[in-house]
Steps between C-alpha positions, in 0.01 A plus 500: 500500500515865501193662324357861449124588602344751398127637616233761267436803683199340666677350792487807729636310813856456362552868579546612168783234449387270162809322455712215740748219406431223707611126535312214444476182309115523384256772528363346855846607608485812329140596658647307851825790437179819468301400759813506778541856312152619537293265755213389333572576122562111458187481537354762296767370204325190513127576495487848293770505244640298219863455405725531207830342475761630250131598300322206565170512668434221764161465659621286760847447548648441844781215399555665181900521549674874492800453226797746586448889418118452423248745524158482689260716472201467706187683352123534697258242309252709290176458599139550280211351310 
């Protein structure tokens, strides 16, 4: 499935660049599809931000499937006490 990313303004090693349409069947594919972009964003994706999905926020969602035309948006995890 064919589904538009987007990034906040935070992610400074995307060059500037906050949107991608990548293919993938769940969001593991869809951070599998950054990280052979940008070497070692999976990573990052994975430990320091959380997702939405067409608005929904997901804590953990790796095998959360990626519908047609759907929009991720990966946001850093606030932080505080």
């Amino acid at each position: 499935m064919t589904a538009r990313v987007v990034f906040t303004s935070g992610f400074s090693r995307l060059d500037g660049v906050r949107e991608f349409t990548v293919e993938a069947k769940n969001l593991r594919g869809v951070i599998k599809a950054m990280d052979e972009l940008y070497p070692t964003l999976g990573e990052h994706l994975v430990e320091e931000t959380t997702v939405a999905i067409d608005g929904s926020i997901h804590e953990t969602a790796y095998f959360q499937p990626i519908r047609e035309g759907c929009e991720i948006f990966f946001i850093p995890k606030l932080e505080g006490g």
